[in-house]
py3Dmol code that shows the C-alpha trace and the ligand (Angstrom):
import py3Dmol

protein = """\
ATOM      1  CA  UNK A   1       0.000   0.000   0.000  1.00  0.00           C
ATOM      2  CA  UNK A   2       1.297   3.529  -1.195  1.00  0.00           C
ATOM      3  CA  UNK A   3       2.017   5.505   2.288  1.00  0.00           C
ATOM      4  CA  UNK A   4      -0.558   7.959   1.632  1.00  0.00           C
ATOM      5  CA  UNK A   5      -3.345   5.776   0.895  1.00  0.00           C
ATOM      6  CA  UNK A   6      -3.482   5.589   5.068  1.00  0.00           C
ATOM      7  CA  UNK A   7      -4.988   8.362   7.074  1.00  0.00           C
ATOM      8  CA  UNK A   8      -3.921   8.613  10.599  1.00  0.00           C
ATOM      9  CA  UNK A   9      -6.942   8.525  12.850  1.00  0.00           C
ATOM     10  CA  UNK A  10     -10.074   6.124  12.586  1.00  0.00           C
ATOM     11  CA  UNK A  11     -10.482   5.746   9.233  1.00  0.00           C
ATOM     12  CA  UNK A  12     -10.038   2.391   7.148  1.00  0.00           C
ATOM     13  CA  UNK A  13      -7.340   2.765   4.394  1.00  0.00           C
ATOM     14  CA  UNK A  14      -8.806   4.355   0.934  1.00  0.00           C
ATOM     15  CA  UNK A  15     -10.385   1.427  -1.092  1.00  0.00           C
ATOM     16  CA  UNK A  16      -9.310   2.234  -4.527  1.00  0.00           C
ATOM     17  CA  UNK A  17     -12.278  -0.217  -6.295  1.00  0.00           C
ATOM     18  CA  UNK A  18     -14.549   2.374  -4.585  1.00  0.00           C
ATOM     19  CA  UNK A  19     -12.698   4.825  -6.231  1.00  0.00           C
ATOM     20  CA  UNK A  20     -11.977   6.334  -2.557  1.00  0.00           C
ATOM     21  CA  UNK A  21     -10.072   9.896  -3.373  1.00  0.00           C
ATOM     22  CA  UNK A  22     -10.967  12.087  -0.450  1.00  0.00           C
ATOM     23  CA  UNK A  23     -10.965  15.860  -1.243  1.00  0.00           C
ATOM     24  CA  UNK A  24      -8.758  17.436   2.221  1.00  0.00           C
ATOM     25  CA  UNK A  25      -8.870  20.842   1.038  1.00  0.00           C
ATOM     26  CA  UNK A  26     -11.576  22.894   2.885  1.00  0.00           C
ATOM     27  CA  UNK A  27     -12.066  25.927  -0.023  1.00  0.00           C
ATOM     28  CA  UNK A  28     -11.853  23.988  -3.272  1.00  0.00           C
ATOM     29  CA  UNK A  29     -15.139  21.879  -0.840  1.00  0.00           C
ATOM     30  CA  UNK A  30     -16.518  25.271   0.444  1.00  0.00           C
ATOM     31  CA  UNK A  31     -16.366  26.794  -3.712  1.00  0.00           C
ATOM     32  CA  UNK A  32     -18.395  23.357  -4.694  1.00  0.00           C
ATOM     33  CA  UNK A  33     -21.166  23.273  -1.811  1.00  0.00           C
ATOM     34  CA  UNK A  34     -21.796  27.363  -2.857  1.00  0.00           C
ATOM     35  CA  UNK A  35     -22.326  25.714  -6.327  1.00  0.00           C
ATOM     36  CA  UNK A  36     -25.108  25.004  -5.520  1.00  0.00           C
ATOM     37  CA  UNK A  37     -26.929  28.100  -3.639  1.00  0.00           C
ATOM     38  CA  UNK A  38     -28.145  26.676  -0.736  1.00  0.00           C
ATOM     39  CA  UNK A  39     -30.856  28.212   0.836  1.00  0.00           C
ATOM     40  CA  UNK A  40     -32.217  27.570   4.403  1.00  0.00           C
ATOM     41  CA  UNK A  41     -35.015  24.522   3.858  1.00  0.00           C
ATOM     42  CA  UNK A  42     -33.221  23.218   1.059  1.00  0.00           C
ATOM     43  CA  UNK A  43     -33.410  19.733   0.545  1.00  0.00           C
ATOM     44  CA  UNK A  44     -29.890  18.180  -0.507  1.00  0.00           C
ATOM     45  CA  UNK A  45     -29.177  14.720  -1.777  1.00  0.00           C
ATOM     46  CA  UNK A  46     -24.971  14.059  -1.925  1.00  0.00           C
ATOM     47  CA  UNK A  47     -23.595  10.745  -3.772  1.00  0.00           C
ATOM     48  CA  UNK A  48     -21.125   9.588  -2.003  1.00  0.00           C
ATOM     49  CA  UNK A  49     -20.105  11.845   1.178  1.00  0.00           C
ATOM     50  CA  UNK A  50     -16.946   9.764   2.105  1.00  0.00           C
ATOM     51  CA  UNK A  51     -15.171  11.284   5.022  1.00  0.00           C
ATOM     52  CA  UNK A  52     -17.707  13.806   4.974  1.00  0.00           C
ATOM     53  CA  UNK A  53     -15.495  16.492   3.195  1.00  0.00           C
ATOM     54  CA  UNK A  54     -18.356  18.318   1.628  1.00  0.00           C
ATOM     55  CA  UNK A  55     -21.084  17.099   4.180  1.00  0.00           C
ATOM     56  CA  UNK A  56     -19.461  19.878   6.606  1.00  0.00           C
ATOM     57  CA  UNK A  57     -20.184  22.640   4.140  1.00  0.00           C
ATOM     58  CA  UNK A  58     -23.881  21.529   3.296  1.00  0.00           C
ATOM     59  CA  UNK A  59     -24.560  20.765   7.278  1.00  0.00           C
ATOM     60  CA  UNK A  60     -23.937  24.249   7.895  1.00  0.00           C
ATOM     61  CA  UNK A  61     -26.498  25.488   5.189  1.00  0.00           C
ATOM     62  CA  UNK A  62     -29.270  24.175   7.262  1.00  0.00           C
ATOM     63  CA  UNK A  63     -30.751  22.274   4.799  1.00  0.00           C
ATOM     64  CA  UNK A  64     -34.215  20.679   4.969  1.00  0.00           C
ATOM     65  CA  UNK A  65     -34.085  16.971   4.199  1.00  0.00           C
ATOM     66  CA  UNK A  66     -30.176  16.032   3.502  1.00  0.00           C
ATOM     67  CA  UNK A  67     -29.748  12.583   2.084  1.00  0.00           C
ATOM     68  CA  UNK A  68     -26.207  10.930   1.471  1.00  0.00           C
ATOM     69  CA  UNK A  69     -26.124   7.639  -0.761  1.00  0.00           C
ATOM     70  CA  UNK A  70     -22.895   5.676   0.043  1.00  0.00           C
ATOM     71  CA  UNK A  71     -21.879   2.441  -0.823  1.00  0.00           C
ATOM     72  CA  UNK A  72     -19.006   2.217   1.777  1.00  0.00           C
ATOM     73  CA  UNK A  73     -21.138   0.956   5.276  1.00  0.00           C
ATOM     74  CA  UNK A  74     -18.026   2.192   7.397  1.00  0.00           C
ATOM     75  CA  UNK A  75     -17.802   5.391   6.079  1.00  0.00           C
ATOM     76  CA  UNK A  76     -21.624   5.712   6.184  1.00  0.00           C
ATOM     77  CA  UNK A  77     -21.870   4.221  10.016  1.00  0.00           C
ATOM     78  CA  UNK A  78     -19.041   6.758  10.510  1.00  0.00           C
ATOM     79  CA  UNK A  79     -21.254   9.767   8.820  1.00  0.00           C
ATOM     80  CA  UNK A  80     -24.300   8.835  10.892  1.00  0.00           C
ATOM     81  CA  UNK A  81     -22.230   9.304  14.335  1.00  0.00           C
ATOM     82  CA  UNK A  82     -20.639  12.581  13.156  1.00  0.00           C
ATOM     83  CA  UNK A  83     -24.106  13.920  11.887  1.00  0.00           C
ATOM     84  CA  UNK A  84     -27.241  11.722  13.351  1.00  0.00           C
ATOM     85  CA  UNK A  85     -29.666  13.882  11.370  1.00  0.00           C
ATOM     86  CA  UNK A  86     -28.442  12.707   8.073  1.00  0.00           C
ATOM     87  CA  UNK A  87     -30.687  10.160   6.029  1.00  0.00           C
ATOM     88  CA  UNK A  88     -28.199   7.742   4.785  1.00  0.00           C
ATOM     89  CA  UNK A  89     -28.644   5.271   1.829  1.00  0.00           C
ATOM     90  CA  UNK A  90     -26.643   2.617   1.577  1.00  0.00           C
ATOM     91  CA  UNK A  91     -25.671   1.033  -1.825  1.00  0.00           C
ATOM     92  CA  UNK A  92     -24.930   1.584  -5.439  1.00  0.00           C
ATOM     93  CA  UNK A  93     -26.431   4.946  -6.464  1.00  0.00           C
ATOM     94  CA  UNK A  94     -26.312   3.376 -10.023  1.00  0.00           C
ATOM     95  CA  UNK A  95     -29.092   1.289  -8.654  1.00  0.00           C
ATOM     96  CA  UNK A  96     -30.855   4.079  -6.740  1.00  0.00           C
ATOM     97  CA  UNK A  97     -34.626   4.850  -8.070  1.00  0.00           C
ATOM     98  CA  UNK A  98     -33.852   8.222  -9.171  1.00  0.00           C
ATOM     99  CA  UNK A  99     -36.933   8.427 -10.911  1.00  0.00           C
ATOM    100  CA  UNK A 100     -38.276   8.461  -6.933  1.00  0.00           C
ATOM    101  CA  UNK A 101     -37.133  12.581  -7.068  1.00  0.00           C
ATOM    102  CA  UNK A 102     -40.061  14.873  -6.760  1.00  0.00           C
ATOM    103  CA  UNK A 103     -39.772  17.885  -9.072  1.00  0.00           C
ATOM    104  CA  UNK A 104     -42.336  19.871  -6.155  1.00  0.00           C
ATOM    105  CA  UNK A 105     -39.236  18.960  -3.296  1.00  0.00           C
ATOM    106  CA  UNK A 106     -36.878  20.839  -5.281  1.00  0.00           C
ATOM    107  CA  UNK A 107     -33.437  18.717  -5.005  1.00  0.00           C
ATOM    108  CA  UNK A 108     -30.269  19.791  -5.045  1.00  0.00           C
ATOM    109  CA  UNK A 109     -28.130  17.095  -5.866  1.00  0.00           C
ATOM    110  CA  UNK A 110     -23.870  17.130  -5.189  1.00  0.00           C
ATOM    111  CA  UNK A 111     -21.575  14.931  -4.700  1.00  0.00           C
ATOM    112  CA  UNK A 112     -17.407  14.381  -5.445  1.00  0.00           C
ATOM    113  CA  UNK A 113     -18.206  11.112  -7.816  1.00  0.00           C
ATOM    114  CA  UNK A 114     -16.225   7.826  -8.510  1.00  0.00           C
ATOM    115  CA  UNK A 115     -14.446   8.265 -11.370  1.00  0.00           C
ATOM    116  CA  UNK A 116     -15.409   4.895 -12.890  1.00  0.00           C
ATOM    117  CA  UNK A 117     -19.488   5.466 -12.721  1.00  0.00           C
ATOM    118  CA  UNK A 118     -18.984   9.252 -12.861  1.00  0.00           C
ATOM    119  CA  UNK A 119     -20.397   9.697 -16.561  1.00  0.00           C
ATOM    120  CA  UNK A 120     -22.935   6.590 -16.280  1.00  0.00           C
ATOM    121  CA  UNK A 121     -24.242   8.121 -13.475  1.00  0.00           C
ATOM    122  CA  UNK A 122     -25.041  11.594 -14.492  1.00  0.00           C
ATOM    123  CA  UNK A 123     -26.398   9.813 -18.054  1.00  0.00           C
ATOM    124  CA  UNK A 124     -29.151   8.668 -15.147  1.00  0.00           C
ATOM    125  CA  UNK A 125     -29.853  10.914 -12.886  1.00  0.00           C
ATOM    126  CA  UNK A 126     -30.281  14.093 -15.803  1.00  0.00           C
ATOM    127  CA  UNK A 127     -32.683  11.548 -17.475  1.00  0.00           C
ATOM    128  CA  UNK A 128     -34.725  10.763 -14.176  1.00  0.00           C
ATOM    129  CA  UNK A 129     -34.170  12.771 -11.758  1.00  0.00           C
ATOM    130  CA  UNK A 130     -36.376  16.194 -11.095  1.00  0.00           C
ATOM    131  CA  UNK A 131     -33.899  18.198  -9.630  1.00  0.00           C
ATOM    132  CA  UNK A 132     -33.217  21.763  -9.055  1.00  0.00           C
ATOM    133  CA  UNK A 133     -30.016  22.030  -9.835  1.00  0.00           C
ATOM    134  CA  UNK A 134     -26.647  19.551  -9.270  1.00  0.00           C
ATOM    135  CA  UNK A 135     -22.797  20.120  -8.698  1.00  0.00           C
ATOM    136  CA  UNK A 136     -20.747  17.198  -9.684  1.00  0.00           C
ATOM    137  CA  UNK A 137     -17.063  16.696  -9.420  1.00  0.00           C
ATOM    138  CA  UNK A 138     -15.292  14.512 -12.288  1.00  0.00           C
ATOM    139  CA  UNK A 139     -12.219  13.382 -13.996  1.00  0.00           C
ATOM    140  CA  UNK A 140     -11.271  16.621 -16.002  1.00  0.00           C
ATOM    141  CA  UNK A 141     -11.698  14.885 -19.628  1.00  0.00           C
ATOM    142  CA  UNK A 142     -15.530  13.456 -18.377  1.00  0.00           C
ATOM    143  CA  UNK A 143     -16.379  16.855 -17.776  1.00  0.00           C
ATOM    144  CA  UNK A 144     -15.013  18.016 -21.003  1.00  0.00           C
ATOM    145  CA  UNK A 145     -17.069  15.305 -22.746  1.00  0.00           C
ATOM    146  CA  UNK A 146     -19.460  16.387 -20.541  1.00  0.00           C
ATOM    147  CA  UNK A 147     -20.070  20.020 -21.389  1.00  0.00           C
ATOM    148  CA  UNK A 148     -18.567  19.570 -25.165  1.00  0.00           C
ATOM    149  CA  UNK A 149     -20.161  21.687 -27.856  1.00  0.00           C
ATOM    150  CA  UNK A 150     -20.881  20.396 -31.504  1.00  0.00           C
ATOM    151  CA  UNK A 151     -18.110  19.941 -33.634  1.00  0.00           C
ATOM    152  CA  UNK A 152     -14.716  19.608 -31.060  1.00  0.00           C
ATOM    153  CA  UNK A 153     -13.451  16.166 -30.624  1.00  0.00           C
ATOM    154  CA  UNK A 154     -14.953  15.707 -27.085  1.00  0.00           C
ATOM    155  CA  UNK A 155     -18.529  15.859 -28.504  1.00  0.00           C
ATOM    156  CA  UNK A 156     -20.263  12.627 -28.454  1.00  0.00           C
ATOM    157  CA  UNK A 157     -23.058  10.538 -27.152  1.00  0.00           C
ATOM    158  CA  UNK A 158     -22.728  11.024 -23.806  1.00  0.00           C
ATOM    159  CA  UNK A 159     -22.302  15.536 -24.191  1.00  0.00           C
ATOM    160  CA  UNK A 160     -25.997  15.055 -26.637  1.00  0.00           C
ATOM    161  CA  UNK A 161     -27.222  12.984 -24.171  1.00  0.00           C
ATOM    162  CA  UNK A 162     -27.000  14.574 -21.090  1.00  0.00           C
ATOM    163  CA  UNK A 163     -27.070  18.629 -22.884  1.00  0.00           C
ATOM    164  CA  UNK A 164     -30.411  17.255 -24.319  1.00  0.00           C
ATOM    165  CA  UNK A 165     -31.849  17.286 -20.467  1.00  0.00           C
ATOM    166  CA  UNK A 166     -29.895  19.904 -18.607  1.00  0.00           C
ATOM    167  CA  UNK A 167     -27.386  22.772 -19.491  1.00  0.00           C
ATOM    168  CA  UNK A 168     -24.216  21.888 -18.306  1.00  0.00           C
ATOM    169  CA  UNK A 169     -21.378  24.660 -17.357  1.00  0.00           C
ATOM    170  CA  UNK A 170     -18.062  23.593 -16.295  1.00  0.00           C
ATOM    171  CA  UNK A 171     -17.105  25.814 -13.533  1.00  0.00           C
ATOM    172  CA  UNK A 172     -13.660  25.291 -12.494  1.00  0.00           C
ATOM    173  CA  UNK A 173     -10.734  22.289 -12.601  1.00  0.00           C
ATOM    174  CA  UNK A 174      -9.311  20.432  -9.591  1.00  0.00           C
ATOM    175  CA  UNK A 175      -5.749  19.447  -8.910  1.00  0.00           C
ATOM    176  CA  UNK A 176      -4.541  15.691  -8.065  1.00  0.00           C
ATOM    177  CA  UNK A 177      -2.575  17.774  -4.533  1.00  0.00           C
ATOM    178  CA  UNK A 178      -6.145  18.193  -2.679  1.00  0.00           C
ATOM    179  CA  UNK A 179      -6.821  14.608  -2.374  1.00  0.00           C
ATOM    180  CA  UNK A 180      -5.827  11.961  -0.150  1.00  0.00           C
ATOM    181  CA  UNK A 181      -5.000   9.416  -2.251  1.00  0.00           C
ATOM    182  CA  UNK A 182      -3.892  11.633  -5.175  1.00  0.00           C
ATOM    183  CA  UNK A 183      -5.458  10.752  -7.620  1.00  0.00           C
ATOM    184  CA  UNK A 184      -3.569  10.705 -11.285  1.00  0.00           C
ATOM    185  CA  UNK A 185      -5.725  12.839 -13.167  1.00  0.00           C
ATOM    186  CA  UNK A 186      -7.058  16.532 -12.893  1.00  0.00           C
ATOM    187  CA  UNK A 187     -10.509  16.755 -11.874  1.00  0.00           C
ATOM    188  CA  UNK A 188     -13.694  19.631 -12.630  1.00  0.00           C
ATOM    189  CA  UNK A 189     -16.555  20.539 -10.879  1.00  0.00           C
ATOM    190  CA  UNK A 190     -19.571  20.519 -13.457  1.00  0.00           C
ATOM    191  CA  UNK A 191     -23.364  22.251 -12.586  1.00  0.00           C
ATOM    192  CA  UNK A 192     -26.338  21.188 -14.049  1.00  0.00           C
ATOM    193  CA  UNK A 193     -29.696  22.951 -14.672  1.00  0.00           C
ATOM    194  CA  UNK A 194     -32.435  21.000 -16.203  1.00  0.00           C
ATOM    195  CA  UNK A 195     -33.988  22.126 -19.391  1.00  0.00           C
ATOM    196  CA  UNK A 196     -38.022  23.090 -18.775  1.00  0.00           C
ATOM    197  CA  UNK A 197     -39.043  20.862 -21.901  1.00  0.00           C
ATOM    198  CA  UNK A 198     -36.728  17.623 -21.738  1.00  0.00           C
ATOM    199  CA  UNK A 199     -37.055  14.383 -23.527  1.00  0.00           C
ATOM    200  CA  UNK A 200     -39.831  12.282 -22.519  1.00  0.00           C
ATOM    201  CA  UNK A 201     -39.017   8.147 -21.418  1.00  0.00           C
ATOM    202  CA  UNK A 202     -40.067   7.290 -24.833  1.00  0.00           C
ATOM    203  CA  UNK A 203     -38.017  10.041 -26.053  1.00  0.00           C
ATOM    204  CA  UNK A 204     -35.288   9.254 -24.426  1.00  0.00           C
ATOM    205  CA  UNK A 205     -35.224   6.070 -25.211  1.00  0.00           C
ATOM    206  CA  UNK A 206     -34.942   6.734 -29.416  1.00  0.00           C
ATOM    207  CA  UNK A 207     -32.253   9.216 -28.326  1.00  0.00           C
ATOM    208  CA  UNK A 208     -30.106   6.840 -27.023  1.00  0.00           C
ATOM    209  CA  UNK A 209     -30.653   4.601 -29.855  1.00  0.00           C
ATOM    210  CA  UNK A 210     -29.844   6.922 -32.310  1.00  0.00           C
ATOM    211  CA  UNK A 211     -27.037   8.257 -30.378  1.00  0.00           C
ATOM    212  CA  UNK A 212     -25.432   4.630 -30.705  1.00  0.00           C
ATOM    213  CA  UNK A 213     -26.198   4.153 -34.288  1.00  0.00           C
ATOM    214  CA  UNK A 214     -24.569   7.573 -35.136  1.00  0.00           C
ATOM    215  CA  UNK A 215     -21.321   7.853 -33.124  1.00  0.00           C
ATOM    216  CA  UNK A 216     -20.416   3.907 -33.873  1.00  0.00           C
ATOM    217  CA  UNK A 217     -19.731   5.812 -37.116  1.00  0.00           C
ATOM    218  CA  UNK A 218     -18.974   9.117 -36.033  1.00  0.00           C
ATOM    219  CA  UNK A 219     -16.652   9.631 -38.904  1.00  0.00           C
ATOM    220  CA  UNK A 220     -19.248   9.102 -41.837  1.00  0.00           C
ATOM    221  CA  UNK A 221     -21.594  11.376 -42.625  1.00  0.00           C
ATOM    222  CA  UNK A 222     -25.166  11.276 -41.458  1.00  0.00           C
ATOM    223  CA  UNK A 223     -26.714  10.037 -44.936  1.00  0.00           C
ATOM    224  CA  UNK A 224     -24.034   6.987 -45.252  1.00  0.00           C
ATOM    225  CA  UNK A 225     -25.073   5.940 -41.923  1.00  0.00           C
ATOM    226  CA  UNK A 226     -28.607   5.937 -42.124  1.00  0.00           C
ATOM    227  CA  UNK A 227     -28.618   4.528 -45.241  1.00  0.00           C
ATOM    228  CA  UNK A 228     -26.355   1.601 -44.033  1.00  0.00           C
ATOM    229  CA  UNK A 229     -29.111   1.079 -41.408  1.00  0.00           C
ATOM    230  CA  UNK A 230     -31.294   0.551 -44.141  1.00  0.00           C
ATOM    231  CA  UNK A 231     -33.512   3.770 -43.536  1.00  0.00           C
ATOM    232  CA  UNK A 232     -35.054   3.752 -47.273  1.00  0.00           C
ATOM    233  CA  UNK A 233     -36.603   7.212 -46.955  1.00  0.00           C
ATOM    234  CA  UNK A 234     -33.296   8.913 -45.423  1.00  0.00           C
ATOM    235  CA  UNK A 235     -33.369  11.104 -48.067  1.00  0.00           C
ATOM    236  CA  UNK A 236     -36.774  12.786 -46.969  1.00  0.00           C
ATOM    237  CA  UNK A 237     -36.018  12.145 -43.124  1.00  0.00           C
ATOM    238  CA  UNK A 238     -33.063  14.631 -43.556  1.00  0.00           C
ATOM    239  CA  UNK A 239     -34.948  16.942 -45.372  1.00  0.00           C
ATOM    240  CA  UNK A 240     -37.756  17.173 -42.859  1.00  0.00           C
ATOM    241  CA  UNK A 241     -35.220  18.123 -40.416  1.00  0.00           C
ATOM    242  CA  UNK A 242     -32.979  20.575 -42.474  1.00  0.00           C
ATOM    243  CA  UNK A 243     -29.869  18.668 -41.952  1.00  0.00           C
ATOM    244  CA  UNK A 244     -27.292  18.535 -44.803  1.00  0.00           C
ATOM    245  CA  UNK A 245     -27.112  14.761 -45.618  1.00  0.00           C
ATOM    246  CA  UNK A 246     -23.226  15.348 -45.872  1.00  0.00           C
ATOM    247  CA  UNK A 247     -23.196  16.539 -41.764  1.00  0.00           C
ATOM    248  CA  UNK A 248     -21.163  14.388 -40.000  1.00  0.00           C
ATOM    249  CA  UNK A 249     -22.715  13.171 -36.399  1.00  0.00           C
ATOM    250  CA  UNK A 250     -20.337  15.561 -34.531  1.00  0.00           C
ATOM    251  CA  UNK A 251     -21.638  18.345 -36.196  1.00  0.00           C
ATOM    252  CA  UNK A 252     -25.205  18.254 -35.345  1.00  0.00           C
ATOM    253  CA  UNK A 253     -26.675  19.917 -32.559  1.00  0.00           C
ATOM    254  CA  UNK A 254     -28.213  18.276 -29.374  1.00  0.00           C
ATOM    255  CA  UNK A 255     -31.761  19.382 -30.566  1.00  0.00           C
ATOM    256  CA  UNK A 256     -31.247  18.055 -34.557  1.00  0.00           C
ATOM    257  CA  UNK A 257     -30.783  14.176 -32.514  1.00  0.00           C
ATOM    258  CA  UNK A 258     -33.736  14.466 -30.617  1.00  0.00           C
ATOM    259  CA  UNK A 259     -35.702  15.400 -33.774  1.00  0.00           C
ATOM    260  CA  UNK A 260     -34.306  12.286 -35.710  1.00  0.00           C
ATOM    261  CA  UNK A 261     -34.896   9.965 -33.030  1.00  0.00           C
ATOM    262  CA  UNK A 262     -38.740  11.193 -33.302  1.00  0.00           C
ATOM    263  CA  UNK A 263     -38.501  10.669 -36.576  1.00  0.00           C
ATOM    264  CA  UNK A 264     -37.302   7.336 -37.363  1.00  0.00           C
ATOM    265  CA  UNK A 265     -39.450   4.461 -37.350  1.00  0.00           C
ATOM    266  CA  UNK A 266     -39.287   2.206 -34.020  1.00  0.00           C
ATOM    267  CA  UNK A 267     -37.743  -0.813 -36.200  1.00  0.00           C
ATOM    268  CA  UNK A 268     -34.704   0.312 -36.499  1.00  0.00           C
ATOM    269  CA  UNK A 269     -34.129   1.566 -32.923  1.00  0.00           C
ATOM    270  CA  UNK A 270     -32.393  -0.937 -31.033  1.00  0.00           C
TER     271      UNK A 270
END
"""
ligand_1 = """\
27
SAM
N -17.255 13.224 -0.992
C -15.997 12.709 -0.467
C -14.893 13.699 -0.700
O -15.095 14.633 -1.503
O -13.848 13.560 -0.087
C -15.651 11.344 -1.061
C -15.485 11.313 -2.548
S -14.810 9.804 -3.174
C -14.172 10.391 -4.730
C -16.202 8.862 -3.722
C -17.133 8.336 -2.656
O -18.187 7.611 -3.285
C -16.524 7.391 -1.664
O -16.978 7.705 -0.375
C -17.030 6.001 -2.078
O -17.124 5.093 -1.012
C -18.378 6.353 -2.631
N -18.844 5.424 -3.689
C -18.099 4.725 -4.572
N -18.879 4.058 -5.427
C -20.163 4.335 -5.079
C -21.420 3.946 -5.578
N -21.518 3.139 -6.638
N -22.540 4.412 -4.977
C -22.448 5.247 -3.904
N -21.270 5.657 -3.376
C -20.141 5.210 -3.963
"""
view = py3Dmol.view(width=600, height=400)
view.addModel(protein, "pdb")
view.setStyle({"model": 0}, {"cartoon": {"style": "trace"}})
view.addModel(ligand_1, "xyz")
view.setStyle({"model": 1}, {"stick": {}})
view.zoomTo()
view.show()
């Protein structure tokens, strides 16, 4: 075990599978808990408080209802003696039911996220969840995916995905120094405000289709791929939606996939 991976104190040694990188730096935590604006009587949902670096800065808010989901049951049975008015979940928040988020509750939704379920995660929760806002921490080139616009190299499924639900700003980048472990990688804190008129299930559900069938291929333009898929009336599908058959699928807006989804018959959505 590297030397640093061990805390002095009662805490268990970092468990790197739980991608355990604990932020020890009180203003880079402070700067993400203002994120979101927390007002008195705000209710708060964190994904994986840890050591409870950010859970210090949200406690003092006041919130209303403040719910932690953690997956680690020490470092959760730890968080509950530290802060007994905390409601804490215990699992996978991959598995959570974030469809279970009232819009009329008015979540606010933060949390300093395993790298490896980072993006996977927020492909969820934007698609579920009716929150009023989220702050997310993630490895730097995730949130660059994350927040991509059309045409750069880091625009893909996942940046049409989630911009079709929320707009999504990255705020500010993290260095590997504030965490114990250090991490390899730089991270960025990411907020996310949900669009009024977002994708219903059904919706979402061609999106992601489409989104697979276009960025397999993301070098080819639109027309060779939907022709490949054999879409006979491409031709006129285009057309409908203004797009220039020769568009390639990193050139098309968020809004320009949602519309083709719609548009293409349920047969050859996978
Ligand atoms: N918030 C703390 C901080 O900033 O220091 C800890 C952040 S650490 C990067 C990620 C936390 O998520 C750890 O506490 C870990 O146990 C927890 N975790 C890992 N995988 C999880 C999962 N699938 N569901 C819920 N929590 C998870």
């Amino acid at each position: 075990m590297n030397k640093s991976d061990r805390e002095p104190g009662r805490y268990a040694p970092a468990k790197r599978s739980l991608g355990q990188n604990f932020l020890i730096d009180a203003n880079i935590s402070r700067k993400i808990v203002d994120a979101l604006d927390l007002k008195p009587g705000d209710n708060v949902l964190e994904i994986g408080p840890g050591r409870g670096a950010l859970t210090r800065h949200v406690v003092d808010r006041k919130p209303g209802r403040y719910m932690v989901l953690e997956m680690d049951d020490a470092l959760a049975d730890e968080l509950l003696l530290q802060y007994p008015g905390i409601e804490v979940v215990r699992g996978d928040a991959l598995a959570y039911d974030w469809d279970s988020l009232a819009a009329a509750d008015g979540w606010k939704v933060v949390g300093n996220l395993p790298y490896n379920i980072a993006s996977p995660l927020i492909w969820e929760i934007v698609s579920r969840a009716e929150l009023a806002r989220a702050v997310f921490m993630v490895q730097l080139e995730a949130g660059q995916r994350l927040a991509a616009k059309s045409g750069g190299r880091d625009y893909g499924a996942l940046s049409v995905f989630v911009q079709s639900f929320a707009r999504v700003e990255l705020l500010f980048k993290v260095p590997p120094q504030v965490f114990r472990p250090q991490p390899k990688v730089t991270s960025a804190v990411l907020r996310f405000f949900l669009h009024p008129q977002r994708p219903s299930k059904d919706e979402a559900r061609r999106l992601s289709s489409t989104l697979r069938m276009c960025f397999q291929q993301r070098r080819k333009q639109i027309a060779t791929i939907l022709k490949s898929k054999g879409i006979e009336d491409y031709v006129g599908v285009l057309a409908r939606l203004d797009i220039d058959a020769r568009q390639r699928p990193e050139t098309l807006e968020p809004e320009r996939f949602r519309a083709l989804g719609n548009l293409l018959p349920p047969d050859f959505l996978a």
